[in-house]
C-alpha positions as CSV (number, residue, x, y, z in Angstrom):
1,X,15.4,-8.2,3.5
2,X,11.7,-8.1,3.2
3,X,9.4,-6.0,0.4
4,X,8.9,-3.4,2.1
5,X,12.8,-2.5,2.8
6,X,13.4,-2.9,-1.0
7,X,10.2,-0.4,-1.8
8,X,11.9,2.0,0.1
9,X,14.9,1.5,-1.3
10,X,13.4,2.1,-4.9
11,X,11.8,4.8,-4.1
12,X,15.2,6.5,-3.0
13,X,17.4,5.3,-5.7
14,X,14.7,6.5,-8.1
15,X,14.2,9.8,-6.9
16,X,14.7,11.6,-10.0
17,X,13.0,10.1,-12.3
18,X,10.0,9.8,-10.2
19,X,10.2,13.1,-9.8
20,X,10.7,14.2,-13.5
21,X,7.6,11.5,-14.3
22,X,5.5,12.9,-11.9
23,X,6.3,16.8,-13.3
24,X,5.0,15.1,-16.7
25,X,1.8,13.6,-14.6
26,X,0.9,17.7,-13.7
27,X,1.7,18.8,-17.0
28,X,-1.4,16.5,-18.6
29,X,-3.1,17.1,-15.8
30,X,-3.4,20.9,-15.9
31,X,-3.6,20.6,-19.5
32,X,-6.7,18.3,-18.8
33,X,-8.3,20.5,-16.4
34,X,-7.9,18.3,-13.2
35,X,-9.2,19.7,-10.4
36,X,-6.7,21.9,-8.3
37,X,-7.1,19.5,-5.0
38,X,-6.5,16.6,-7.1
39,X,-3.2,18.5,-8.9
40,X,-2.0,19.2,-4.9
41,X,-2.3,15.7,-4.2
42,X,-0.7,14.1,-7.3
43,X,2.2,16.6,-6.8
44,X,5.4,15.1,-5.2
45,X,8.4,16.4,-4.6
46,X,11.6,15.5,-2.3
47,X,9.5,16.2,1.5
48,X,6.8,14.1,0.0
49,X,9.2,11.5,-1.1
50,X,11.0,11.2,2.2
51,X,7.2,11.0,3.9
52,X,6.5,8.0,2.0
53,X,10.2,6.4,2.7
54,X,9.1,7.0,6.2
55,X,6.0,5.3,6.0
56,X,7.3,2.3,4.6
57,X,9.9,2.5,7.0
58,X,7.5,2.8,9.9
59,X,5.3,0.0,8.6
60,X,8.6,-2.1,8.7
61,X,8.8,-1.7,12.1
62,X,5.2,-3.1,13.1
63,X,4.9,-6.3,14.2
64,X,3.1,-8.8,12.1
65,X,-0.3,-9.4,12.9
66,X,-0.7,-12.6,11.3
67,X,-1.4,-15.6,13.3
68,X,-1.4,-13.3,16.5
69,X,-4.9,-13.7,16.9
70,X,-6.7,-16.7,19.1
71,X,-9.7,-16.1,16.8
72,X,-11.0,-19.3,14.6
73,X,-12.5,-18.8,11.6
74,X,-14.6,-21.9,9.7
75,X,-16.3,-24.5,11.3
């Protein structure tokens, strides 16, 4: 199981308390007068949880570019 699978993984088994931190992150944030945009994207919650599972997931599935290319690079 590479990384990525296990980032994932985290992410899901850790739901809740990334959640609960993150509600703390937008607490001192407000309190700090962020910027409202910056707020919105700091913000997480389940959908955007399951969008970043995804991502990882999808990056998973790409092949590896290493190597792949006939390119040298040096003398």
């Amino acid at each position: 199981m590479g990384f990525e699978k296990k980032v994932a993984e985290a992410i899901e088994n850790n739901r809740e308390e990334i959640l609960k931190a993150n509600q703390i992150d937008i607490k001192v944030g407000k309190e700090n007068n962020m910027p409202a945009a910056l707020i919105d994207r700091l913000m997480l919650d389940d959908q955007r949880l399951d969008g970043i599972i995804e991502g990882v997931n999808t990056v998973i599935q790409l092949p590896d570019p290493i190597w792949r290319s006939k390119k040298k690079y040096g003398p």
